[in-house]
C-alpha positions, 0 to 999 in steps of 0.5 A, spaced: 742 947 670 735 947 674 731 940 675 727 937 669 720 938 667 715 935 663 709 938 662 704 938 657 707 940 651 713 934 653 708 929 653 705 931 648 712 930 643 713 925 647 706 921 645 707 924 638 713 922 637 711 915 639 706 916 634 711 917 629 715 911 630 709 906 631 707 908 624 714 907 620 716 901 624 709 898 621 711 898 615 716 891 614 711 887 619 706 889 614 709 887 608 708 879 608 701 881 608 700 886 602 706 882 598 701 876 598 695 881 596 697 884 591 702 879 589 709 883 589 716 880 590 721 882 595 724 888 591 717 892 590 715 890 597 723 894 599 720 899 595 715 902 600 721 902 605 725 906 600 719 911 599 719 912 606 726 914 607 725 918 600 719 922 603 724 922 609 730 926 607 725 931 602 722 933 608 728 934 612 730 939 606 724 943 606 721 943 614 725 950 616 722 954 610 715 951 611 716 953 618 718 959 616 712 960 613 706 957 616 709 956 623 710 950 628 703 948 631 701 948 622 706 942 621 707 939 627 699 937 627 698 938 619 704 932 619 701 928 624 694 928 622 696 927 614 700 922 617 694 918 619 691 920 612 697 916 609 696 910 614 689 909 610 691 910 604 695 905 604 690 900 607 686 901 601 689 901 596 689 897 590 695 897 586 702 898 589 702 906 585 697 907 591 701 904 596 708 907 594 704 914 593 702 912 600 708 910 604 712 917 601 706 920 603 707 918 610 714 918 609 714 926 607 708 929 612 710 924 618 718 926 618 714 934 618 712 932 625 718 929 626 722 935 625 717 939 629 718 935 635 725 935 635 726 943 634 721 944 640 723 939 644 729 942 644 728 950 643 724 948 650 728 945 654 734 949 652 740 945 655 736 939 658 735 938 651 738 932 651 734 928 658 729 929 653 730 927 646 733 922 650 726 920 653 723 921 647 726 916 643 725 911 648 718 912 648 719 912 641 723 905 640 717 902 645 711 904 640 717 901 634 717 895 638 709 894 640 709 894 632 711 888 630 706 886 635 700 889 634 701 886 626 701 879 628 696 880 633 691 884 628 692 879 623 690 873 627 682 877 626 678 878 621 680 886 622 686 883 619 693 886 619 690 893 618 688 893 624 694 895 627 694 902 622 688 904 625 690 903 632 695 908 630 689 912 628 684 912 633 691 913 638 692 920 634 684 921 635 686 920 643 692 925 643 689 930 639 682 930 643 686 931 649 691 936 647 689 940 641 690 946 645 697 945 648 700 950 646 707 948 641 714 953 642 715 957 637 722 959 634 727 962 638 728 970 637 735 969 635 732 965 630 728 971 627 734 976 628 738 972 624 734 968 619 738 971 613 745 968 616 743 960 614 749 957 614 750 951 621 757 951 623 763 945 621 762 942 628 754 941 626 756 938 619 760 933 623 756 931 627 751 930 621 755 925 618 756 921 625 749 921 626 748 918 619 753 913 620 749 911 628 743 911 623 746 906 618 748 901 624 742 901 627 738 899 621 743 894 618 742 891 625 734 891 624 735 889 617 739 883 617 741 880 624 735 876 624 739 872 618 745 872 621 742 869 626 741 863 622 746 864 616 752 864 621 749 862 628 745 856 624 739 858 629 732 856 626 728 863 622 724 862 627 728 863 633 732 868 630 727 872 628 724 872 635 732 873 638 731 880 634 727 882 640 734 882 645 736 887 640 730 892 641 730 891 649 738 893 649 736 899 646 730 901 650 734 899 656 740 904 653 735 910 651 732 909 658 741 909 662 742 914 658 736 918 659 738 919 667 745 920 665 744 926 661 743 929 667 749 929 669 754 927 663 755 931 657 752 928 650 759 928 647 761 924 652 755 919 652 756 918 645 763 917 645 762 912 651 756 908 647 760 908 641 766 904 645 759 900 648 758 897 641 765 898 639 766 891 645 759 888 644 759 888 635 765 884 635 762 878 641 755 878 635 759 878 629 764 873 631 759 867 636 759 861 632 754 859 639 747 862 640 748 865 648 755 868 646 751 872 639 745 874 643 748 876 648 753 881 643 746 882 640 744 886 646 750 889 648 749 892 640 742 894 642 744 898 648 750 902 645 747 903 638 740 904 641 743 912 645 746 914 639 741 917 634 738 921 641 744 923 643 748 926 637 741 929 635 742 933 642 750 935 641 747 937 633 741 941 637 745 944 642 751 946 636 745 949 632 740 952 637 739 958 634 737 955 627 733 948 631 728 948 625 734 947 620 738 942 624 733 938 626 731 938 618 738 936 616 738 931 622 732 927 620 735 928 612 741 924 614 736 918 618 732 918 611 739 917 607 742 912 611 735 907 612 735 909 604 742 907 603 745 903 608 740 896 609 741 895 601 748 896 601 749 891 606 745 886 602 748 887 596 756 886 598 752 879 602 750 877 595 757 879 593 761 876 599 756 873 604 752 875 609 759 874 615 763 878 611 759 883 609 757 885 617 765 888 617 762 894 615 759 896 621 766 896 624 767 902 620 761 906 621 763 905 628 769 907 627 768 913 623 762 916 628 767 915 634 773 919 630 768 924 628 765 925 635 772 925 639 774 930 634 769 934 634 770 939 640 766 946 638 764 951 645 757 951 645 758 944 647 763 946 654 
């Protein structure tokens, strides 16, 4: 295994992938603003969330055909510019059909250029695939975590909360002025030669589900623990919300531990190491009745969950590498359909039994991913 290399076209993923996830985190901190301007309630606000994830797992079932068909360079710049097209469009609008149109729009064309990034990131650092998925999903919970930030920070001027899509905007205006003539990885010659046999292996199918179980922790954490912050913790909204950042710090902090390790450790042994990780720091949250003690379990949550999407997207890349259009397809489809599913699901047996109890399902996410990754043991992975 030779040195890591970033070169052009690995920044360029890298920026573009922050892009990406700059955009779809800035859809909850912007919807107090645009509930207030069309006068929708929380559920309809919700909806441009499910759109997203919606727009989400259509993209993934259909981005390895249209690559096929129309090439990686085509939807990786035609994802990220329709991406921008969306974020406009959702600032105009005036009536929430258009602004739903929009989010599934974003959801749809932005995870296009997700899957392109992820397949040629991959393809092109073969087995150092997972050093930079890793990297670039870091970079990526970086920009998510700048999001909140900006909104707040536009929404204090006469721009108004609007303002923080078009930083998105002229951002992808930089990148591609500077980069429109780096060259992208095209699919690999395996891929051409056995483009008939479509059918990924049991292992990957495996690993599949435990990214969608990684997915729904991660967001169940983001949705809900600034209210279990204050429901069980007794902390003020306020600080609760603010406390949510601790969350995001450990996972930036997990992302960055885990980008040196893979250069040294397997991705199947991370992943185990970082299911334990959470394994040890949910019960410290979900249990504390005293603000240091849950912050401090938040973190360790943060650092744990945070490494889980890149690195089980690396163990399912490496188990599919000669279909890497079609496994990161299915990957973002399994990110779509846990954001879809799992937040709502909490909220509704929080309804049913209360918020406590219902964050004990997050032991069973963890469980399952980490019986399936210990299970899974596939040659291609060594």
């Amino acid at each position: 295994m030779g040195a890591f290399r970033r070169d052009r076209f690995t920044w360029l993923a890298y920026l573009l992938l922050g892009y990406f996830a700059y955009l779809q985190a800035s859809l909850g901190p912007l919807m107090p603003f645009l509930r207030s301007e069309l006068h929708l309630g929380y559920a309809e606000g919700g909806l441009h969330l499910s759109a997203f994830a919606g727009g989400m797992i259509a993209a993934g079932l259909s981005a390895a055909p249209l690559a096929q068909r129309m090439g990686r360079r085509t939807l990786l710049w035609g994802g990220a510019i329709s991406m921008t097209l969306g974020a406009l469009l959702l600032m105009s609008g005036l009536h929430v059909a258009v602004t739903l149109s929009a989010a599934l729009g974003m959801g749809y064309l932005g995870t296009l250029l997700l899957v392109m990034i992820q397949a040629a990131l991959s393809d092109h650092h073969g087995a150092l695939r997972a050093t930079a998925l890793t990297e670039a999903n870091m970079l990526a919970m970086l920009c998510a975590g700048l999001s909140p930030l900006m909104v707040g920070l536009w929404a204090r001027t006469a721009v108004g909360w609007r303002g923080a899509l078009l930083t998105a905007v002229l951002a992808l205006g930089w990148i591609a002025l500077f980069n429109r003539s780096v060259p992208i990885p095209s699919q690999t010659s395996s891929f051409e030669r056995r483009a008939a046999a479509k059918r990924l292996p049991a292992s990957f199918w495996a690993v599949w589900l435990a990214l969608i179980m990684s997915v729904a922790m991660e967001w169940c954490m983001v949705a809900w623990s600034a209210d279990f912050l204050t429901g069980a913790v007794g902390l003020p909204a306020t600080d609760a919300a603010m406390l949510v950042s601790v969350f995001f710090i450990g996972a930036l902090l997990g992302r960055f531990a885990n980008s040196r390790w893979t250069l040294h450790a397997s991705p199947r042994t991370l992943l185990l190491a970082m299911l334990v990780v959470v394994a040890i720091g949910f019960p410290v949250f979900w249990l504390a009745r005293t603000p240091p003690v849950a912050v401090m379990g938040l973190g360790v949550v943060g650092f744990g969950v945070g490494a889980l999407f890149p690195l089980g997207l690396s163990m399912a890349l490496t188990i599919a590498a000669d279909h890497a259009d079609a496994a990161s397809g299915w990957v973002s489809t399994a990110a779509g359909l846990a954001i879809l599913i799992a937040p709502f699901t909490l909220g509704a047996l929080a309804d049913r039994y209360e918020l406590n109890a219902a964050f004990s399902v997050l032991l069973l996410f963890n469980a399952t991913a980490l019986i399936i990754t210990a299970a899974v043991r596939p040659r291609r992975l060594g």
